[in-house]
C-alpha positions in Angstrom: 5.9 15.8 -16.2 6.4 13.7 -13.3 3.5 11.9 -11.1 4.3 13.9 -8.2 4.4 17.9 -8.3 6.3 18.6 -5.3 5.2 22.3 -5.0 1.9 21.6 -5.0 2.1 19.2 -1.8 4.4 22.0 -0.6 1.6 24.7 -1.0 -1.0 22.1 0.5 0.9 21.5 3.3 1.2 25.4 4.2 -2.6 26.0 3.2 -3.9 23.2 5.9 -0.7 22.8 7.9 1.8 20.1 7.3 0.2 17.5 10.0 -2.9 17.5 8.1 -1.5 16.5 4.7 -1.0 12.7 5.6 -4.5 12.7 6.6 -5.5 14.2 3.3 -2.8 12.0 1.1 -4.6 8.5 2.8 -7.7 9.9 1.8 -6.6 10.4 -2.1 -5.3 7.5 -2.0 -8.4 5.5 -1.2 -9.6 6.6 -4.3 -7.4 6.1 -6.6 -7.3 2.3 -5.3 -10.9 2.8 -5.0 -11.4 4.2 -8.8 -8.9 1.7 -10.2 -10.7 -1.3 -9.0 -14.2 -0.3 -9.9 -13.0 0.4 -13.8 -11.0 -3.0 -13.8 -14.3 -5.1 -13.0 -16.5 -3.5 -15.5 -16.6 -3.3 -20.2 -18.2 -1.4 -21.8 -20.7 1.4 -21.9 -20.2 0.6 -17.3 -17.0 1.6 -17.8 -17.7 4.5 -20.7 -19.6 6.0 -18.1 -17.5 5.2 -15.1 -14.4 6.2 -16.7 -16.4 9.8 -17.6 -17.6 10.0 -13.5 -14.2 9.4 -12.9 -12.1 11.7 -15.0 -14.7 14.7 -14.1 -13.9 13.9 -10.2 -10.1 13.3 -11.0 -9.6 16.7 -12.8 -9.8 18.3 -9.3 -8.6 15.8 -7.1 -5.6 15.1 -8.7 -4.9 18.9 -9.7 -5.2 19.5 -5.5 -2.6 17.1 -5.1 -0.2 17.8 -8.0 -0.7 14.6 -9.7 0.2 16.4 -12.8 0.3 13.1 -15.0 -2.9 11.8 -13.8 -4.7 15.1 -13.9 -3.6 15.7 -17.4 -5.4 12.5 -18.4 -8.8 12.9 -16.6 -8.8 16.5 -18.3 -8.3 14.9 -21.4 -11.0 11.9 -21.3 -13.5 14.7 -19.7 -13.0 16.8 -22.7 -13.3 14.6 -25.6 -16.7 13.1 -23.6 -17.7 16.9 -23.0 -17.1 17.5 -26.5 -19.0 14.0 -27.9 -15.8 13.2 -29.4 -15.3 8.5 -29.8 -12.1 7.2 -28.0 -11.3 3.8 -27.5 -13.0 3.6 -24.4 -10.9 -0.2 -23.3 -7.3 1.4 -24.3 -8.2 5.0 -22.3 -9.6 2.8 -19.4 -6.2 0.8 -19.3 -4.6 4.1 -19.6 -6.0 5.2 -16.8 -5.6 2.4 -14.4 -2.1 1.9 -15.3 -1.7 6.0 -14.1 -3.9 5.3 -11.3 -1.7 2.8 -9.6 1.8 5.0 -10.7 0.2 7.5 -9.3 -0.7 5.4 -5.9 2.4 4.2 -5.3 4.2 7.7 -5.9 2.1 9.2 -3.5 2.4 6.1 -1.4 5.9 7.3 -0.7 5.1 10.8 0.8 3.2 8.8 4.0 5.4 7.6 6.8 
């Protein structure tokens, strides 16, 4: 699974017109640079719950954009919060921010 799905930028780009997409791409990624510094400032039950606003947002987000790796991981935090199960909150929140700025700097690329 790669950090980029290429057919899904593809399928964007026809859906809004391949202009728009650069407009869209600096958008998503102000919030992944957004999302990764909020969770590196806070511990915690701040970043429990951040990390859960986060991955709920992210499942959709990153799904749009083909950010298969990244997606995969928000749907997994949101479902073991939906489902009450414990995670290491600290390791999954260093998870995330490392796949947060892979992502970024994947996506980084696309822009000219």
């Amino acid at each position: 699974m790669d950090f980029l799905n290429q057919g899904k930028i593809d399928g964007l780009a026809q859906e809004i017109g391949q202009e728009n997409v650069p407009v869209l791409l600096e958008i998503f990624l102000g919030e992944l640079t957004s999302y990764e510094q909020q969770l590196s400032q806070i511990s915690g039950a701040e970043q429990y719950e951040y990390l859960k606003e986060i991955s709920h947002a992210l499942k959709s987000s990153a799904a749009s954009f083909g950010a298969d790796r990244l997606c995969a991981k928000a749907v997994e935090i949101d479902g073991m919060v939906k489902l009450g199960l414990e995670f290491e909150v600290n390791t999954e929140a260093e998870r995330m921010m490392e796949l947060l700025k892979a992502t970024f700097a994947r996506y980084q690329q696309l822009l000219p």
